[in-house]
TIKE-207987 format. One line per 8 residues: number of its first residue (from 0); for each residue x, y, z of C-alpha. Coordinates in steps of 0.05 Angstrom, whole numbers, plus 5000, padded with zeros to 4 digits. Example, Ala and Ser with C-alpha at 12.3 -4.5 7.8 and 13.67 -1.06 7.14 Angstrom:
0) 5246/4910/5156 ~ 5273/4979/5143
% end
This chain:
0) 2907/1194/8894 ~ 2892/1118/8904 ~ 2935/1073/8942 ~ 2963/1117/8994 ~ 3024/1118/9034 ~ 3066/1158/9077 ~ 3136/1168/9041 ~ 3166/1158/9105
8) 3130/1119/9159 ~ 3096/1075/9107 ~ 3029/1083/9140 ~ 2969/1065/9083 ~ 2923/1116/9129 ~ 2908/1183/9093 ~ 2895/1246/9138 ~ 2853/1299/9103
16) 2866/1326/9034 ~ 2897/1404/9020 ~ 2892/1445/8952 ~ 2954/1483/8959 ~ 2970/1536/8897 ~ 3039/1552/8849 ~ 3045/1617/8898 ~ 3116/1629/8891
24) 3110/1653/8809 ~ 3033/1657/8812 ~ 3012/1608/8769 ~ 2958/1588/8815 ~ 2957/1518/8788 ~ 2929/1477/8843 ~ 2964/1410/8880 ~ 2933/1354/8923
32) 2979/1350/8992 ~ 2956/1307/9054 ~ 2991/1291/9125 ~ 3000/1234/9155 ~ 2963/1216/9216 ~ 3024/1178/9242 ~ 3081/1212/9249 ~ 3065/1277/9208
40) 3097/1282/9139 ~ 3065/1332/9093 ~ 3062/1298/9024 ~ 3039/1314/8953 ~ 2985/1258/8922 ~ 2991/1260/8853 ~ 3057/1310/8832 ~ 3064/1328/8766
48) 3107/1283/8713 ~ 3151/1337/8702 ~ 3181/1379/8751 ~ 3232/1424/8710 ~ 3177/1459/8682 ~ 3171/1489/8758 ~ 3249/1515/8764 ~ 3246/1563/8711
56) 3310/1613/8698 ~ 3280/1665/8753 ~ 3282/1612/8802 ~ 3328/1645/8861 ~ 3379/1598/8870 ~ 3396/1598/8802 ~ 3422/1678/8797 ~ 3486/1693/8782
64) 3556/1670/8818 ~ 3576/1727/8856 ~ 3653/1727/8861 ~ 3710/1753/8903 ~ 3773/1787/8878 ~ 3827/1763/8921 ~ 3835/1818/8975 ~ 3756/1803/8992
72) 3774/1730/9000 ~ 3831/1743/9039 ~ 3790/1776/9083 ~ 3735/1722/9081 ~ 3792/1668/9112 ~ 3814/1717/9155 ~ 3745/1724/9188 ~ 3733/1651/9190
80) 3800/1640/9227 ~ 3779/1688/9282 ~ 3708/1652/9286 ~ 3732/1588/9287 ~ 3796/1599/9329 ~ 3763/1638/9381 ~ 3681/1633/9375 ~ 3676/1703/9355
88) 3608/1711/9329 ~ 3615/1780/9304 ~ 3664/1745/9245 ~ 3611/1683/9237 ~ 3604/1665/9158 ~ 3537/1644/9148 ~ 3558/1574/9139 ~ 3601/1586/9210
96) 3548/1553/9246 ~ 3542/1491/9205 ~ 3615/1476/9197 ~ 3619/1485/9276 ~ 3574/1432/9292 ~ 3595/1384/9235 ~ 3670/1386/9259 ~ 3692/1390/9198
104) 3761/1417/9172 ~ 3791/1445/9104 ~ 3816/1393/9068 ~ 3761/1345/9082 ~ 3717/1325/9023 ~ 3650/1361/9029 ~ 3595/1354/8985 ~ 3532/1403/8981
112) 3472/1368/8945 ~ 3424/1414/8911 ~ 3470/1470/8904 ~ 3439/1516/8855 ~ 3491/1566/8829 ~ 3543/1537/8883 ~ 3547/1600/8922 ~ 3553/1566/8979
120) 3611/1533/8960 ~ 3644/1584/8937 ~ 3643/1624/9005 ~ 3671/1566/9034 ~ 3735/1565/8986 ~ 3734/1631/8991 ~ 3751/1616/9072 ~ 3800/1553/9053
128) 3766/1497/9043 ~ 3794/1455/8974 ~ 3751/1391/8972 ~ 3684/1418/8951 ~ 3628/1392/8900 ~ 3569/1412/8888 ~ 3521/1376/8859 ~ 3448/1402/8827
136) 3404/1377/8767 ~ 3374/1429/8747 ~ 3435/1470/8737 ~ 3455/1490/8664 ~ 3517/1441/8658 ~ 3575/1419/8698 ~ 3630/1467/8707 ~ 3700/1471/8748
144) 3694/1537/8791 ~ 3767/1536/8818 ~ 3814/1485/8848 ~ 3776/1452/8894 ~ 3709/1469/8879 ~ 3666/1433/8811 ~ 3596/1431/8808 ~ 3564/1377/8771
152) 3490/1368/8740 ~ 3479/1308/8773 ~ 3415/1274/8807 ~ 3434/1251/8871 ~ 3425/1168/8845 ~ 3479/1195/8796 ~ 3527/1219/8854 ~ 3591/1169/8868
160) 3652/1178/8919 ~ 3646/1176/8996 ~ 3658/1244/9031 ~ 3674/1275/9096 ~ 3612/1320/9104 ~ 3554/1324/9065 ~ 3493/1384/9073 ~ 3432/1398/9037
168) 3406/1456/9047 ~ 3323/1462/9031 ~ 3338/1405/8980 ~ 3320/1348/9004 ~ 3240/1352/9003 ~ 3251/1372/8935 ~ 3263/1300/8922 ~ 3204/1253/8913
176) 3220/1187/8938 ~ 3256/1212/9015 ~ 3270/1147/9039 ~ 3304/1123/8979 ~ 3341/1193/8981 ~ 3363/1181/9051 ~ 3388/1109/9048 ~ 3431/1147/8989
184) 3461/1200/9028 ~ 3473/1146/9076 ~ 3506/1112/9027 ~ 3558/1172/9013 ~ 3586/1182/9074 ~ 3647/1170/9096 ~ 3651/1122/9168 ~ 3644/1175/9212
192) 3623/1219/9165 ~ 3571/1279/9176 ~ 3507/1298/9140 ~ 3462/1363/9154 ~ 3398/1368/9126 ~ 3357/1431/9136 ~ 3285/1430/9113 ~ 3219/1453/9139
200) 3181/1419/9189 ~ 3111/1406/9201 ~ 3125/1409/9271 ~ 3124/1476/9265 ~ 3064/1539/9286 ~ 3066/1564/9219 ~ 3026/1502/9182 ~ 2981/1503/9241
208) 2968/1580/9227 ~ 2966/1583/9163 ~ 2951/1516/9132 ~ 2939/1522/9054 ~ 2977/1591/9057 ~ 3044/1558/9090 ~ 3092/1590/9043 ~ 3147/1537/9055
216) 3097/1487/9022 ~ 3128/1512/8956 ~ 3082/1472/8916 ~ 3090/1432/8874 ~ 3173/1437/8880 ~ 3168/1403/8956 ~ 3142/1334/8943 ~ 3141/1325/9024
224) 3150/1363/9087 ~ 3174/1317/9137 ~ 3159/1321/9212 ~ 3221/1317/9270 ~ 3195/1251/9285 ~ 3192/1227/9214 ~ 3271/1256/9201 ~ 3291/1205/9266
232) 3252/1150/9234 ~ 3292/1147/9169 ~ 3359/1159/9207 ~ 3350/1095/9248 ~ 3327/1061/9186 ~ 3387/1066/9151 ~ 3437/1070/9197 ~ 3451/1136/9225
240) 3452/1169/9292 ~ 3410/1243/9291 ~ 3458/1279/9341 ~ 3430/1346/9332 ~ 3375/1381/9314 ~ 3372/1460/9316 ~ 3309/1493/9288 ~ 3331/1563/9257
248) 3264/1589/9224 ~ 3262/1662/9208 ~ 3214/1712/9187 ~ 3202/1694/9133 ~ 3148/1648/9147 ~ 3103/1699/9170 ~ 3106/1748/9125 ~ 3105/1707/9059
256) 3051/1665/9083 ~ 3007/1723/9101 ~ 3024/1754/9028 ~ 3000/1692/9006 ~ 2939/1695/9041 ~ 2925/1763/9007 ~ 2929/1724/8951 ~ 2994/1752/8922
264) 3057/1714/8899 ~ 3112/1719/8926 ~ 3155/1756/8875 ~ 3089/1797/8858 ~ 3112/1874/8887 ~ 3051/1910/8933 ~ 3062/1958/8983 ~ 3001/1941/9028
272) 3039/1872/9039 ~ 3103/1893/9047 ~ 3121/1890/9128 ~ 3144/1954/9151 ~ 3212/1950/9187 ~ 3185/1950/9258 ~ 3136/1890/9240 ~ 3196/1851/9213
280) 3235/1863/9274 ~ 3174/1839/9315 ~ 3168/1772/9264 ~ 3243/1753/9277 ~ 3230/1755/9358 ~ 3168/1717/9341 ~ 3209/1668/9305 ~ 3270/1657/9345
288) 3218/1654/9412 ~ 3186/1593/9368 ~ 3255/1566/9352 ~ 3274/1563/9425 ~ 3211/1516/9446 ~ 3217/1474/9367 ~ 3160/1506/9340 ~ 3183/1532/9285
296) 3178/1517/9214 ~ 3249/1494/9189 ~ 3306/1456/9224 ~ 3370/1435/9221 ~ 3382/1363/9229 ~ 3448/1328/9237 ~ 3467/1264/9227 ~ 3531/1211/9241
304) 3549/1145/9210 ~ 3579/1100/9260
% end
């Protein structure tokens, strides 16, 4: 733990020091975290050598590639022509959102960094788009999906190419060294080219309220937890303009934090922490009331290179 400094701001002034615990398998194994003083970031002191051990075969975004016969991907393209044509939310994709603000279009090349199972992607093609890659280490081994659409087990230092668009989506403070990440990612774009990073914030209510018990501290898988004012600080760094930033927490950080606080993991069943539906309802109006004033605990961030 000697020798601090802030992975982003590169301030050598340590704020006080956390014990957060494995809560997402239950392990319980406990991880030094601090936050900078200066401009926020959440960061892990001392992580452990080796990180696979922590994205075992049960971890979710590894499950199965769900696929689409052709009728249901018909359909898919279909309802992404009517949302993007005419703004009809009621046929918004879940990516709908994303791909509006990034102005991006089919046959661009667009690159999704810490994929998992690529189903992501694959929604996408599904809707028309045939320049996708995904791109994840910890995935079994590279594969070719369909036309259009690999996935590669790559680390991002291993990534080549330039590309239109590129997201990562609650992958990025899964990398340990951000800024080195960033200038990368900066690196792949395209001039003119888009990137979207969504993460979790420390901006947000939820660290405040629960501290320790923060589920989307995810330790020790998040290395860091950057702050909105730490995200702007390694745009201008390397050469990118932060154009928008949209926070879209959900409710998800209240009611796995308080199962955490009960001192249950989060894939450990128990009805007596299970939200009934009316308290779930009541947690998503919470968080989209939090969203509205940037209190919440995850963002969007978009960025453009000049």
């Amino acid at each position: 733990m000697e020798g601090y400094s802030c992975l982003v701001c590169f301030n050598d002034t340590r704020g006080p020091v956390y014990q957060i615990k494995e809560m997402m398998f239950g392990s319980g194994e406990q991880f030094a975290y601090t936050q900078c003083p200066q401009c926020g970031t959440i960061q892990q002191l001392d992580p452990p050598p080796n990180m696979s051990t922590y994205y075992p075969k049960g971890y979710y975004s590894f499950a199965g590639l769900s696929l689409s016969n052709v009728q249901v991907r018909w359909m898919k393209r279909l309802r992404f022509f009517w949302f993007r044509k005419f703004g009809l939310t009621l046929f918004q994709p879940v990516y709908g959102n994303w791909i509006r603000i990034l102005d991006i279009g089919k046959d661009q090349a667009i690159a999704d960094i810490g994929c998992g199972n690529g189903q992501l992607l694959y929604e996408m093609y599904s809707s028309g788009f045939r320049n996708l890659s995904g791109f994840d280490p910890f995935m079994d081994a590279s594969r070719s999906i369909a036309r259009g659409l690999k996935l590669y087990k790559k680390d991002l230092d291993q990534i080549h190419g330039s590309y239109h668009a590129v997201m990562l989506h609650h992958a990025f403070e899964h990398m340990p060294n951000p800024d080195a990440s960033f200038a990368q990612l900066a690196r792949l774009l395209k001039p003119g080219g888009k990137l979207l990073i969504r993460v979790p914030v420390s901006d947000g209510e939820a660290w405040t309220m629960y501290r320790e018990n923060w589920v989307q501290l995810d330790a020790p898988r998040h290395y860091f937890i950057p702050s909105v004012a730490g995200m702007r600080i390694l745009a201008n760094r390397h050469g990118l303009e932060l154009y928008h930033t949209e926070f879209d927490s959900t409710s998800f950080q209240f009611w796995a934090s308080q199962k955490y606080q009960k001192g249950r993991s989060l894939h450990q069943p128990g009805e007596e922490v299970s939200p009934s539906a009316d308290i779930l309802r009541e947690f998503e109006k919470k968080a989209a009331s939090l969203n509205s004033i940037r209190k919440g605990d995850q963002a969007a961030f978009y960025f453009r290179k000049p």
